[in-house]
N, C-alpha and C positions, 0 to 999 in steps of 0.2 A: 654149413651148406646154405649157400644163395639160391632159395625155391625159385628165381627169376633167370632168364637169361640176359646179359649185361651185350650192349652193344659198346663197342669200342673203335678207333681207330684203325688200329692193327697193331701186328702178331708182338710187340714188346707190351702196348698197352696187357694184352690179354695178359702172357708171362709174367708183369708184376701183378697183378690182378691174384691170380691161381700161384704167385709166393704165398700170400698171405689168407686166402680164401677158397675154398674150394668151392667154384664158379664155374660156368660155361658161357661162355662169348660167343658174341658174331662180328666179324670186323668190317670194315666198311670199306677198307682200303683207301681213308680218307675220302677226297673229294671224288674218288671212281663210282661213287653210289650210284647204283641205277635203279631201273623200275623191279628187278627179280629183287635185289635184296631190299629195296621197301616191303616186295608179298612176303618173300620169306621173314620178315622183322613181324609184320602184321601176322600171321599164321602163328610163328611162334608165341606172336602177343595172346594170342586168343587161347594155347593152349595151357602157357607157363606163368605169363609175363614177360616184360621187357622193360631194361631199365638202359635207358639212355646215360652212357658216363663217356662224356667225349672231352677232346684238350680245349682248355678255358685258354684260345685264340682265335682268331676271325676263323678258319677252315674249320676249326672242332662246331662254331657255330653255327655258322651255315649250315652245316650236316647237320645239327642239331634242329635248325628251323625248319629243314625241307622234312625233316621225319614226321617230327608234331604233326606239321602241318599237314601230311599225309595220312597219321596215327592219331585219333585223338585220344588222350587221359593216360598216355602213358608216362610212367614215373621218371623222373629224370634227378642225377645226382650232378654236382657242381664243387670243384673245386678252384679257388681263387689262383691266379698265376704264380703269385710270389710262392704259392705252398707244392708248386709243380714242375720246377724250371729247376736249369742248370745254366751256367753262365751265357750259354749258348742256347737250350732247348726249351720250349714250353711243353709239358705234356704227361697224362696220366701216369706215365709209365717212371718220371721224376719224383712223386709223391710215395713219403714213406706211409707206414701203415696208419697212423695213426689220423692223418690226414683224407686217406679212403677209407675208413674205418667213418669216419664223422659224416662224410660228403653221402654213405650208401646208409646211412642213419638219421637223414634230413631229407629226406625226397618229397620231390616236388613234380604235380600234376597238373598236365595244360587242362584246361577244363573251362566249365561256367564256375565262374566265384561272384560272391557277393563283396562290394567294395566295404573294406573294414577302414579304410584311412580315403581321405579324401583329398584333394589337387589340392586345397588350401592348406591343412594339416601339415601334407609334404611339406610346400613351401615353407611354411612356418618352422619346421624343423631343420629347412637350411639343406633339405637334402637336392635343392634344384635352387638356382639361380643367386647363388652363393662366391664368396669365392674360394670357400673353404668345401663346399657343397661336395667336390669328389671325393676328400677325406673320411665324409662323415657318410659318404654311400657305403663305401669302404670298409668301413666301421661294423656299420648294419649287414652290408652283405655279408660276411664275415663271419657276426657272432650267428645268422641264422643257418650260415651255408650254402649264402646265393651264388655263389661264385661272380664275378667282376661284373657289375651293373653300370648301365646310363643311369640317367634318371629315370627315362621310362619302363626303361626293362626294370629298375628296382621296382618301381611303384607296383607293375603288374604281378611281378612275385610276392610283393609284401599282403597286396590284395587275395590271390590266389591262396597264400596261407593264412587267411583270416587274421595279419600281424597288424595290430591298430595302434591309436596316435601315443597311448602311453605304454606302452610294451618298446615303442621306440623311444618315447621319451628316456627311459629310464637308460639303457644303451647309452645313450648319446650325453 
């Protein structure tokens, strides 16, 4: 049993979700999010929890930034594209258990963080301004469970989970 409630896409995300876990969702109906199910996300946040598990594609994102940014510190899980897709599909509902199973076992909280890795650091490790640079994002996002990073967004997760320059040294 998930003591949090998982916000998702919709009703297939939920369906693989409650195969492998006994879970309650709220779905967003993708990009139809409006101001009731931000309250209703936040209320639920306050009583249970909320964990943000949206599809690792521009639309899963966006839904994902307008919440945060409406919710602070709420938990958020990530799973990479290539671990969620069908020839045709990107999306929670793609990924088998073992890959939700990791993403709801790596959670990540928007919040204040103290910077563990620094903009030079980064660079230095090739994860920006590289030409190999998205490989080695890739890499990183991956083995932590960022799901698919810029450089920026990696940096600010890698920050946010106090991940510093030799914990990626060693990865890479």
């Amino acid at each position: 049993m998930i003591k949090e409630v998982i916000v998702v896409e919709g009703t297939n995300d939920t369906k693989r979700l409650q195969s492998f876990f006994d879970v309650e969702t709220i779905e967003t109906h993708g990009l139809g999010l409006n101001k009731e199910m931000i309250e209703l996300i936040r209320q639920v946040n306050e009583k249970r929890g909320v964990i943000l598990f949206l599809d690792p594609d521009v639309p899963g994102e966006k839904i994902r930034g307008r919440i945060n940014r409406a919710i602070p510190n709420l938990k958020n899980a990530f799973v990479m594209k290539e671990d969620a897709r069908t020839k045709k599909k990107v999306g929670i509902e793609h990924a088998d258990k073992e890959t939700l199973e990791k993403a709801l076992n790596n959670l990540i909280s928007y919040g204040e963080s103290k910077q563990s890795i620094s903009k030079t650091e980064f660079y230095e490790l090739g994860l920006t301004g590289q030409s190999d640079s998205e490989k080695r994002r890739n890499l990183v996002a991956r083995h932590f469970s960022l799901g698919k990073c810029n450089g920026k967004t990696l940096f600010h997760r890698l920050n946010m989970l106090g991940i510093g320059y030799e914990d990626i040294k060693k990865i890479l």
